[in-house]
C-alpha positions in Angstrom: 22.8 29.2 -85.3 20.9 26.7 -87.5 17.4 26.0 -86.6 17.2 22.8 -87.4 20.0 20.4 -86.0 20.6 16.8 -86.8 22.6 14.8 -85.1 23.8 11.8 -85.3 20.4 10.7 -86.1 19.4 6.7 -86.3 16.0 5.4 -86.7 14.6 1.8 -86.9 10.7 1.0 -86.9 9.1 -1.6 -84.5 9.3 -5.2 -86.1 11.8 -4.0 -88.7 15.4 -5.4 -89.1 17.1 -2.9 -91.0 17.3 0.8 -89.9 15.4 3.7 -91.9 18.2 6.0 -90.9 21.6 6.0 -89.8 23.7 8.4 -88.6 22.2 11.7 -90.3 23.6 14.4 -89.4 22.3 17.7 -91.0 21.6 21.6 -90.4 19.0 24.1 -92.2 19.4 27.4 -91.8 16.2 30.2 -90.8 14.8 31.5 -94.5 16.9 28.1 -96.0 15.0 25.8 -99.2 16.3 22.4 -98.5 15.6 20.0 -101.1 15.8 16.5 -100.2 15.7 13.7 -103.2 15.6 10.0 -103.0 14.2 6.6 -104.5 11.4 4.6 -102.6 12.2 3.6 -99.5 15.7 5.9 -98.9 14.5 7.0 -95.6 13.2 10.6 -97.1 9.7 10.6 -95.3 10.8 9.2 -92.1 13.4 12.0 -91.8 10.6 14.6 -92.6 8.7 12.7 -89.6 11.6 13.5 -87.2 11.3 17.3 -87.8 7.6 17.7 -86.2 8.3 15.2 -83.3 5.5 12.7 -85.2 9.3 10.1 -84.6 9.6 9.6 -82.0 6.4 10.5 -79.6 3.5 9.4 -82.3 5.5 6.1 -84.3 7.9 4.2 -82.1 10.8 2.3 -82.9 14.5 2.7 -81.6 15.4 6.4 -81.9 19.1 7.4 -81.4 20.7 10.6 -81.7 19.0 13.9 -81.6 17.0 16.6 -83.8 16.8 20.4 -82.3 14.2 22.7 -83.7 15.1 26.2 -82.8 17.1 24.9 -79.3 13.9 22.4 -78.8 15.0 18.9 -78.6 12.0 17.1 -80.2 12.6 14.1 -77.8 11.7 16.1 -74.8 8.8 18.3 -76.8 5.3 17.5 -77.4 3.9 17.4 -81.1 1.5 19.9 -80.2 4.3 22.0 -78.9 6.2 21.7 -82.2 3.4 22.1 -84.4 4.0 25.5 -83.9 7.3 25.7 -85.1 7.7 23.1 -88.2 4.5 22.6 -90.1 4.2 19.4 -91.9 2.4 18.8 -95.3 1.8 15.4 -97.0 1.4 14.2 -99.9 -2.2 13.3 -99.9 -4.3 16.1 -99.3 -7.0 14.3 -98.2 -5.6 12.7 -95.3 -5.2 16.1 -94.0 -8.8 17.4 -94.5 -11.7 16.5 -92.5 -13.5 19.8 -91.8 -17.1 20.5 -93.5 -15.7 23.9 -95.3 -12.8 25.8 -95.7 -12.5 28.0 -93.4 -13.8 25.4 -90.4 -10.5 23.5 -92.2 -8.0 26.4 -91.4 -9.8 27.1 -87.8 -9.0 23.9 -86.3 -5.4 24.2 -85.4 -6.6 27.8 -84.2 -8.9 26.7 -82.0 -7.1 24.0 -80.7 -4.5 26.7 -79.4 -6.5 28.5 -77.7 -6.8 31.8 -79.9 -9.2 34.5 -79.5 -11.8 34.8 -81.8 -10.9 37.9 -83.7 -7.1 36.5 -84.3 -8.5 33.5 -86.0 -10.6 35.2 -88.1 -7.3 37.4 -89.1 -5.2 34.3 -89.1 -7.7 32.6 -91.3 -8.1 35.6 -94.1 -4.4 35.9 -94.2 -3.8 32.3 -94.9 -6.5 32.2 -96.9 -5.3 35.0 -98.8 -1.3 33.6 -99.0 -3.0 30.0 -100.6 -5.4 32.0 -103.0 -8.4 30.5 -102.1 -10.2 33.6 -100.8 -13.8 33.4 -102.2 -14.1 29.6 -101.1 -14.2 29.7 -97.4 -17.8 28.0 -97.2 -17.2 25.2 -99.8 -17.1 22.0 -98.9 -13.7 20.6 -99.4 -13.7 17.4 -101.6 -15.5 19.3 -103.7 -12.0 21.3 -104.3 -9.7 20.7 -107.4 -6.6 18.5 -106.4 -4.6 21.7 -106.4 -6.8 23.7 -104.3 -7.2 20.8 -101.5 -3.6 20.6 -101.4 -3.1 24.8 -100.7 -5.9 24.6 -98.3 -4.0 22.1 -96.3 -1.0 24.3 -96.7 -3.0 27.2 -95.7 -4.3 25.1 -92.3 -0.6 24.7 -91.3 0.4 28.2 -92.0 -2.3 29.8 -90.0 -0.2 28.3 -87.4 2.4 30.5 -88.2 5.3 27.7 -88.1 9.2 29.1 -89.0 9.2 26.0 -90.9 7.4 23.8 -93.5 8.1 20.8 -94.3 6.2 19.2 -97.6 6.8 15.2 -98.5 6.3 15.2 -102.1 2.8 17.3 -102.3 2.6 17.6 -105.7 2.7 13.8 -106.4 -0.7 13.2 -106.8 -1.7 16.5 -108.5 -2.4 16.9 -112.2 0.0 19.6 -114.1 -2.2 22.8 -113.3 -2.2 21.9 -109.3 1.3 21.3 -110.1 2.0 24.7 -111.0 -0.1 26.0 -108.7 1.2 24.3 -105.6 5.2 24.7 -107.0 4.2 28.6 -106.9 2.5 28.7 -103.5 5.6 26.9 -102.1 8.2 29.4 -103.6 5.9 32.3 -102.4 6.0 31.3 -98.8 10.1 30.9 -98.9 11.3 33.5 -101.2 8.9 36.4 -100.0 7.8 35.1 -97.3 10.6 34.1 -95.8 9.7 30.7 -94.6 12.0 27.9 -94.0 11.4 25.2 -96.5 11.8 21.4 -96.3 10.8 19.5 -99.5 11.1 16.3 -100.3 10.2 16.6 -104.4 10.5 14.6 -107.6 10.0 18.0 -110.0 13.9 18.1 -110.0 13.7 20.7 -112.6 11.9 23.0 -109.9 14.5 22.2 -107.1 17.1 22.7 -109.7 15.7 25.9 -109.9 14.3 27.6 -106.5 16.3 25.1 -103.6 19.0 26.8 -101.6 20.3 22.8 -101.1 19.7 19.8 -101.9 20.5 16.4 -100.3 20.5 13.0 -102.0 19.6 10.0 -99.5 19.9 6.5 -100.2 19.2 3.3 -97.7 18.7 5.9 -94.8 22.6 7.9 -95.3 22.7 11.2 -96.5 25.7 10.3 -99.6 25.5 13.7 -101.6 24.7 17.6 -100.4 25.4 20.9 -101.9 23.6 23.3 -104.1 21.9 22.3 -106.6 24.2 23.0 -109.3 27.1 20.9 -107.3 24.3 18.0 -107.0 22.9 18.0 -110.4 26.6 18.0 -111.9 26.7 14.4 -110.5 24.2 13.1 -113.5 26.2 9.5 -113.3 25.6 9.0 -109.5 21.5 10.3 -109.6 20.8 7.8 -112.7 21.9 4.8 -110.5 20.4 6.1 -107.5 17.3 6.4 -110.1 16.9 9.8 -109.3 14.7 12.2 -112.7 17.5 14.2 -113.8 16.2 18.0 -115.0 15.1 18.0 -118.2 18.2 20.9 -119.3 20.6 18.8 -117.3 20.2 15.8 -119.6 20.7 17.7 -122.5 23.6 19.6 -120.6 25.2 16.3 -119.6 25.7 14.8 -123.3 26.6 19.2 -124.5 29.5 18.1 -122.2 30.2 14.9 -123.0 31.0 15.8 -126.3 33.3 18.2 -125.1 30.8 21.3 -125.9 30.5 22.9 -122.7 32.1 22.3 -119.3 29.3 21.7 -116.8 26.1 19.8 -117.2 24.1 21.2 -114.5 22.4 24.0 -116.5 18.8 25.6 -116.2 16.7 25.7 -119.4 17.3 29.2 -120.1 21.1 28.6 -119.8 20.9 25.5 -122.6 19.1 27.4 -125.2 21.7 30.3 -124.9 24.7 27.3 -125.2 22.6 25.5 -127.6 22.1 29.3 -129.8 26.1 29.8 -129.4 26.8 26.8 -130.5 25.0 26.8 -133.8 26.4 29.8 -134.3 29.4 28.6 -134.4 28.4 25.5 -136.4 
């Protein structure tokens, strides 16, 4: 049983003439890394919106189909409800933080569900912990580094202990250290820890990499799916879409062009053992 479901999925904001999705119909699997890619405007963040409830209950607009989170339909389910089952994370941290410190930052969502004092103070250490910011739980947060405001907003949301996180591009505004920081944090949290993973991200190379799936959207329609290999094959399709193509898939794609090697969609460790065969060869 997947534990998200999508279906038949339409969505058009008030005053707007066009729909930002139509007819999306998708499934994520428990302990799955979806990657979802997209130009401006494809209808990426307003799908992410539909996973928390946030669409339809919080922005209105004319809302067909239906989206299940783990049997809930989110049309009949209260945000608070669902906040503790899909965990949403933006892309600037800032509009997430409001607290004076840390670890009043990560209490927040505790307290507001009613938890016993010694279980937030676990739940807080442990997330804490996860984000690697223990040591900082009494600074004040915009006095944190881009990266570390970004995993203390992670942490908040995973003291809630959702099955699912979904992050709209939060490495966008980072520099390449909280890049790297917040890329790692991310593949923690799925890989060991198991949870289910929803990110919308233009590092291509890193979905390339670490997502279980990716899905291509353009003018609200899902038009490509598969692993990443399968989706990254289609180098063509993601330039006209204007979608950055990895770094070792570029250099893959014109290896196979010239009749070098048979598939394009290669990580970098994979083109520098092609590129060592074939001057080997040369």
């Amino acid at each position: 049983m997947a534990l998200i479901r999508v279906e038949d999925l339409s969505f058009k904001y008030l005053g707007s003439e066009d729909y930002s999705l139509k007819g999306i119909n998708l499934k994520v699997k428990k302990g799955e890394f979806l990657g979802i890619l997209g130009a401006s405007g494809s209808g990426k963040s307003t799908l992410c919106l539909t996973f928390n409830g946030i669409i339809p209950h919080s922005i209105s607009g004319e809302f067909e189909g239906n989206v299940y989170v783990k049997g809930y339909n989110t049309k009949d389910t209260s945000v608070a409800e669902l906040s503790t089952l899909v965990g949403l994370i933006l892309q600037n941290p800032d509009s997430q933080l409001f607290n004076m410190t840390v670890e009043e930052e990560v209490a927040f969502g505790l307290e507001n569900l009613g938890l016993d004092v010694e279980e937030i103070k676990r739940r807080i250490k442990w997330a804490l912990k996860l984000a690697g910011l223990e040591g900082l739980e009494n600074e004040f947060p915009p006095n944190l580094s881009g990266g570390q405001k970004q995993r203390l907003a992670i942490a908040s949301v995973l003291a809630m202990k959702p099955e699912v996180l979904v992050l709209d591009e939060p490495t966008s505004q980072l520099d390449p250290l909280g890049r790297e920081q917040v890329l790692s944090l991310v593949t923690l949290l799925n890989k060991e820890q198991g949870i289910t993973t929803i990110m919308v991200e233009h590092n291509t190379d890193y979905l390339l990499n670490f997502a279980d799936r990716v899905i291509v959207m353009d003018k609200g329609e899902i038009i490509l799916e598969g692993k990443p290999r399968q989706v990254f094959e289609e180098v063509e399709l993601l330039n006209r879409l204007g979608i950055k193509i990895p770094t070792s898939v570029k250099i893959g794609h014109r290896l196979k062009e010239k009749g070098c090697i048979n598939r394009a969609a290669l990580n970098e460790k994979e083109i520098v053992k092609e590129l060592r065969r074939l001057l080997k060869k040369a």
